[in-house]
Residue frames as a rotation matrix with the C-alpha (Angstrom) as fourth column:
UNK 1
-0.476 0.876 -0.080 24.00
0.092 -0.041 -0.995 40.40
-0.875 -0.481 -0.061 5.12
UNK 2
0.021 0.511 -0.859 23.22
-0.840 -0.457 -0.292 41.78
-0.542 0.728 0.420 1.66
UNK 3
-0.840 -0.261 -0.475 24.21
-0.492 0.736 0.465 37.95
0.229 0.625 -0.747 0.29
UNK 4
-0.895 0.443 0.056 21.83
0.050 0.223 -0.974 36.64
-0.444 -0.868 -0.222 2.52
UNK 5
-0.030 0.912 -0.410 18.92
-0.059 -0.411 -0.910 38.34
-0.998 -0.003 0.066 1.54
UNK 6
-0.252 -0.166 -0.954 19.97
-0.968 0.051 0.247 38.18
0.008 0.985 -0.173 -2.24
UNK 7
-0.870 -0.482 -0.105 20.30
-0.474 0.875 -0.098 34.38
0.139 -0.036 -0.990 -1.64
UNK 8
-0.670 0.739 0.068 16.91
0.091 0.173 -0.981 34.19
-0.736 -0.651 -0.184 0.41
UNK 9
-0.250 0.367 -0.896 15.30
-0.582 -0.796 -0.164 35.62
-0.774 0.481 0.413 -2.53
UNK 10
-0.258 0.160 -0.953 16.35
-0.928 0.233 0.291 33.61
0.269 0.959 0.088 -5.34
UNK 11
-0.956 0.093 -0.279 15.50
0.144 0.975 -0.171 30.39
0.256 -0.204 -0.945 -3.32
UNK 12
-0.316 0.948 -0.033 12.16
-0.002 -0.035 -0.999 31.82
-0.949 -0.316 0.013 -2.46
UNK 13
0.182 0.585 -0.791 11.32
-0.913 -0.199 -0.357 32.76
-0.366 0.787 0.497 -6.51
UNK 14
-0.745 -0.547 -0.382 12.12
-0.663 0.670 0.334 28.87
0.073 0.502 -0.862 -7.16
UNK 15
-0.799 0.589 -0.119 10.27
0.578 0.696 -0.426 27.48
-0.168 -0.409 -0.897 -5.03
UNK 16
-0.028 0.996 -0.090 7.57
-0.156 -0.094 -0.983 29.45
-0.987 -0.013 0.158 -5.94
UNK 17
-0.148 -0.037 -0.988 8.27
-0.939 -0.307 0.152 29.03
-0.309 0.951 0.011 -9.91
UNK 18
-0.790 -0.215 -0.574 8.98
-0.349 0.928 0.133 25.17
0.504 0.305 -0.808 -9.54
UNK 19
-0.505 0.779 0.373 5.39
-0.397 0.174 -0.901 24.56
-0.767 -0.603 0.221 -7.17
UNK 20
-0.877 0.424 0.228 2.78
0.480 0.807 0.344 22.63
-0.038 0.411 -0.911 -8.43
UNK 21
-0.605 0.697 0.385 -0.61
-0.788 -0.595 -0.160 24.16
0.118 -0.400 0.909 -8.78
UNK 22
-0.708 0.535 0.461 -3.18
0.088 0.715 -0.694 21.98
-0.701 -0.451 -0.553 -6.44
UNK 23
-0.337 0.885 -0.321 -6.22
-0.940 -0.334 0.065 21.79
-0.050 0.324 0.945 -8.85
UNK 24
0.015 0.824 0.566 -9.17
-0.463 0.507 -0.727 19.41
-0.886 -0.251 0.389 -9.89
UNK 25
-0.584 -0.345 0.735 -9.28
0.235 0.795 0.560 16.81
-0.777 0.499 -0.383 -11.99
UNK 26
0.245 0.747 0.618 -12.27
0.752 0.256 -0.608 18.46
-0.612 0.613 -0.499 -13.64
UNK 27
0.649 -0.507 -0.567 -10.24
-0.133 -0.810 0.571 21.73
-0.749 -0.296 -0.593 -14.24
UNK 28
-0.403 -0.715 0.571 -7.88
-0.186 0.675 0.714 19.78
-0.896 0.181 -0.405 -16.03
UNK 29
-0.512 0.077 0.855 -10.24
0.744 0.538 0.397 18.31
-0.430 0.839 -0.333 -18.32
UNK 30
0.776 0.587 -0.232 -12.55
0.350 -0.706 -0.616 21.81
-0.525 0.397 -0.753 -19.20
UNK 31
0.899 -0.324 -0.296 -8.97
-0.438 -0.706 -0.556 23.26
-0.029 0.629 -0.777 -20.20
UNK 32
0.715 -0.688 0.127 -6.21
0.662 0.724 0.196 20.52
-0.227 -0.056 0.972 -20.95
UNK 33
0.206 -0.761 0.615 -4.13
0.760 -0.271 -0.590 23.47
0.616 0.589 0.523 -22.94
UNK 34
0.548 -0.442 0.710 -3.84
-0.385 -0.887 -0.255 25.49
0.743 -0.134 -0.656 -20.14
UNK 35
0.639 -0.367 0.676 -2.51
-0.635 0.245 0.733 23.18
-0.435 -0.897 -0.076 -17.80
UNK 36
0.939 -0.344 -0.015 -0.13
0.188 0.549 -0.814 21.24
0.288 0.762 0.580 -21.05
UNK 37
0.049 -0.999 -0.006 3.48
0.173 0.014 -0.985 20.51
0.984 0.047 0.174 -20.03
UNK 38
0.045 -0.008 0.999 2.76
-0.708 -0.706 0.026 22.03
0.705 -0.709 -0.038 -16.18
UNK 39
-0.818 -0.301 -0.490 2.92
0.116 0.749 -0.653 20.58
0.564 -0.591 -0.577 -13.44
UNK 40
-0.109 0.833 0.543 -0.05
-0.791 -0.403 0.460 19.81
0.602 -0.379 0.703 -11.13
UNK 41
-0.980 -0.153 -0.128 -1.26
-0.060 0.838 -0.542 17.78
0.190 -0.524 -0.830 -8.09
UNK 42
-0.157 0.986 0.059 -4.68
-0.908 -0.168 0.384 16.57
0.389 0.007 0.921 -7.83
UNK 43
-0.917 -0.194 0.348 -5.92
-0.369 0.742 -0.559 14.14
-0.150 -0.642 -0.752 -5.52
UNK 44
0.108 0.830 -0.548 -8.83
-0.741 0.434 0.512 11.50
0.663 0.350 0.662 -5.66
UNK 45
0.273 0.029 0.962 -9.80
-0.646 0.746 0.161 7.76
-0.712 -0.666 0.223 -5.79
UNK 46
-0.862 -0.489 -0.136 -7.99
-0.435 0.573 0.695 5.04
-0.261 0.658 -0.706 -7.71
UNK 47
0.379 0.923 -0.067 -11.14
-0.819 0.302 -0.488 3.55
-0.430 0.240 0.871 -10.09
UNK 48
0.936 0.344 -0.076 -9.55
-0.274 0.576 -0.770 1.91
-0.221 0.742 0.633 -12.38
UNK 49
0.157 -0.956 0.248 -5.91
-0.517 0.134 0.846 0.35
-0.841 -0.261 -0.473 -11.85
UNK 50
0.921 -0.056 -0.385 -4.09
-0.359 0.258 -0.897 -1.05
0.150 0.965 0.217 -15.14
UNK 51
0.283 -0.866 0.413 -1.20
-0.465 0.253 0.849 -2.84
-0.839 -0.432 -0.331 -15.59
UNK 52
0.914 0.024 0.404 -0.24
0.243 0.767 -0.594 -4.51
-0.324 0.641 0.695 -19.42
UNK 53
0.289 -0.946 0.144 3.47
0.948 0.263 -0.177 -5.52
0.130 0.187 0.974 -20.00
UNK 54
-0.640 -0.421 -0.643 5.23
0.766 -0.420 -0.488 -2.03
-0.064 -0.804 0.591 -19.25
UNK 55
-0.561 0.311 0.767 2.45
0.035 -0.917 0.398 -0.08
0.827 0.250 0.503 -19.51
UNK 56
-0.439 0.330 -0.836 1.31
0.857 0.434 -0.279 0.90
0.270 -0.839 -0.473 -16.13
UNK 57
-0.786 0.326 0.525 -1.36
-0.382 -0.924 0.001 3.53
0.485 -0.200 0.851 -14.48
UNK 58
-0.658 0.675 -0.333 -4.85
0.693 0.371 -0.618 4.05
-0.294 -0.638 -0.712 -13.20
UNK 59
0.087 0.760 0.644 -8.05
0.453 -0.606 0.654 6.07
0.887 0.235 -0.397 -13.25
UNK 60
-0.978 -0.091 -0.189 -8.17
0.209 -0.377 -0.902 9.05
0.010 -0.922 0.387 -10.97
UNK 61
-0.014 0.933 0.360 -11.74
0.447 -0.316 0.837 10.32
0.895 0.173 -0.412 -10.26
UNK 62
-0.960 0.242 -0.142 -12.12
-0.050 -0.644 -0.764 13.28
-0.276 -0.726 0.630 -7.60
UNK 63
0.082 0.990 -0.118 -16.42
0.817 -0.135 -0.561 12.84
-0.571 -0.051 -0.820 -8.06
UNK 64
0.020 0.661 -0.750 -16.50
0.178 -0.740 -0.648 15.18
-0.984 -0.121 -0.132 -10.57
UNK 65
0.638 -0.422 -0.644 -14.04
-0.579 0.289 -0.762 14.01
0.508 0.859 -0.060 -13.61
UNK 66
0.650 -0.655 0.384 -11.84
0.313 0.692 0.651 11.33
-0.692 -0.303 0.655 -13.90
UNK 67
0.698 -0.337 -0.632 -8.70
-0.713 -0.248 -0.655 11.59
0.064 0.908 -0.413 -15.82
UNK 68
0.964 -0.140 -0.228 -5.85
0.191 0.957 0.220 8.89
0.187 -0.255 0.949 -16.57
UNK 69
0.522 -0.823 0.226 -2.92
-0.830 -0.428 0.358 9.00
-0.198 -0.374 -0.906 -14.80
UNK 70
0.507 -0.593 -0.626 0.42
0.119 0.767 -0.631 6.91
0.854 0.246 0.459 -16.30
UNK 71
0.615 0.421 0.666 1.95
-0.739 0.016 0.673 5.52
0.273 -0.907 0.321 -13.37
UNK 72
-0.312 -0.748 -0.586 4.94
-0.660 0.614 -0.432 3.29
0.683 0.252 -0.685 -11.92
UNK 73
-0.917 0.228 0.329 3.09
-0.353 -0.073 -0.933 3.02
-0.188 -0.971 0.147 -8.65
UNK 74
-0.343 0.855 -0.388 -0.66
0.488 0.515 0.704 0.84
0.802 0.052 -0.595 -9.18
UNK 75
-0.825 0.179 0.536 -2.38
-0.543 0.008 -0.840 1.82
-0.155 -0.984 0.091 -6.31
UNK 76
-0.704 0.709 -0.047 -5.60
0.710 0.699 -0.083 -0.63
-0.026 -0.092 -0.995 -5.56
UNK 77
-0.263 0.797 0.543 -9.15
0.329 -0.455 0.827 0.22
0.907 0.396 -0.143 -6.83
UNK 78
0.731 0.682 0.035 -10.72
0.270 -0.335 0.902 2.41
0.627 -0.650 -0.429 -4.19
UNK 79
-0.069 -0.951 -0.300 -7.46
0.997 -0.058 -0.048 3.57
0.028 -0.303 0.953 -2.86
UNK 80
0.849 0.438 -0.295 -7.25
0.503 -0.841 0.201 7.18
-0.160 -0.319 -0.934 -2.10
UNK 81
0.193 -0.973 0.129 -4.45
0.923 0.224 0.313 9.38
-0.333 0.058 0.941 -3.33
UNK 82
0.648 -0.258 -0.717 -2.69
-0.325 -0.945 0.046 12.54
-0.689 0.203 -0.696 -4.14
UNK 83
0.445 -0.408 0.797 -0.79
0.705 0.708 -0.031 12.66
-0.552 0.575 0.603 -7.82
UNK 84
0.530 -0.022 -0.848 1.91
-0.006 -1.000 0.022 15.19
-0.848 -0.007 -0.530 -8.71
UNK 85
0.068 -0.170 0.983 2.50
0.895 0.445 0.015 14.96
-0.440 0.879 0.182 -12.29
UNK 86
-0.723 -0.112 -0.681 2.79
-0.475 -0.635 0.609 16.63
-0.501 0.764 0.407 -15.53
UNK 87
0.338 0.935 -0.110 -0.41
-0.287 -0.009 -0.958 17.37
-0.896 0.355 0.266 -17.94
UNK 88
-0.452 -0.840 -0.299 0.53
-0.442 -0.080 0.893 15.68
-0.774 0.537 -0.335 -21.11
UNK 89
0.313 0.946 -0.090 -1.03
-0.825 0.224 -0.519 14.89
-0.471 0.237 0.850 -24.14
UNK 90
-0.155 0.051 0.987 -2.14
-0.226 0.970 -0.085 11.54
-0.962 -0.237 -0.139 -25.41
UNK 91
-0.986 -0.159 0.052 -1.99
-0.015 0.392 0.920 9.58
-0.166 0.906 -0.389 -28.35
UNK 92
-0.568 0.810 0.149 -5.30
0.200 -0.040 0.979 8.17
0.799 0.585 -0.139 -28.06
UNK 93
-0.012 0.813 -0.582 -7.09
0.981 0.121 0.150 9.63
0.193 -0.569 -0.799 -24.77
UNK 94
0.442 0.014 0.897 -6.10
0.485 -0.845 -0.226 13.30
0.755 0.535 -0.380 -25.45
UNK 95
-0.205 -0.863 0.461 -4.04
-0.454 -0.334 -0.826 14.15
0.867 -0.379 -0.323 -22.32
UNK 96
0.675 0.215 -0.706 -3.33
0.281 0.809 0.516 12.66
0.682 -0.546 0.486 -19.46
UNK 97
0.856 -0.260 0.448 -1.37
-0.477 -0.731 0.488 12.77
0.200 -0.631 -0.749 -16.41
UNK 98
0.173 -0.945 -0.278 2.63
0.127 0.301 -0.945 11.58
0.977 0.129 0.172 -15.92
UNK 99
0.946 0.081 -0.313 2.78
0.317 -0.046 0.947 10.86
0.062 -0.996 -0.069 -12.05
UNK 100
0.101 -0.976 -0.194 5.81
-0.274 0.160 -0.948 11.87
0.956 0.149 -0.252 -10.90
UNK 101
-0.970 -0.244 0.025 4.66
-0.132 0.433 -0.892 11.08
0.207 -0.868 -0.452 -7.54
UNK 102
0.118 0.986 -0.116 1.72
-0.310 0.147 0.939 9.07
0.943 -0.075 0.324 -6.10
UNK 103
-0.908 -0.418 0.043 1.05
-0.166 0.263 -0.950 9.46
0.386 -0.870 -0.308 -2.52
C-alpha cells in the first residue's frame, strides 16, 4: 500500500512539473524571458501560413498579439488551432514558438 501511494505521488509531481501552462499569445510577447525555454499552449487563428524549402510555420494571432510559430504542420489561413510548443528565441524575430504539436 505504502508503494502505491509513494508511486501515485511521483507520477502526480510529473505530470504536474512536465504540463504546459495554457496562456496568451499576448502574454508571451509583454514577457518573452519569462516564458524562454518553457513550454506553453496557446491557441488562435492561422494568419499567415509559410512554407520556403524546409523552412515551415505560420502566424498565430489570438486578437490581441500574434506571434510566429515554426511548424511541420501548415495549417490553412483562417484555420483555427491550439499550439503546444516551446518559447524560443529568434535570430531575427526575437522569439518565437517551436510547435511540438498543432491541433
Amino acid at each position: 500500500m505504502k508503494k502505491l501511494a509513494i508511486a501515485s505521488i511521483i507520477i502526480l509531481l510529473s505530470l504536474i512539473i512536465g504540463c504546459a501552462a495554457r496562456v496568451h499569445v499576448k502574454e508571451v510577447n509583454e514577457d518573452p524571458e519569462k516564458y524562454m525555454g518553457k513550454k506553453v499552449v496557446v491557441s488562435g487563428k492561422v494568419v499567415a501560413p509559410m512554407q520556403m524549402g524546409t523552412l515551415s510555420g505560420f502566424t498565430l494571432s489570438d486578437d490581441k498579439s500574434t506571434i510566429i510559430v515554426s511548424s511541420d504542420l501548415v495549417p490553412q489561413a483562417g484555420d483555427t488551432v491550439t499550439v503546444e510548443g516551446i518559447v524560443v528565441k529568434g535570430v531575427f524575430s526575437g522569439h518565437y514558438l517551436f510547435a511540438e504539436e498543432v491541433r
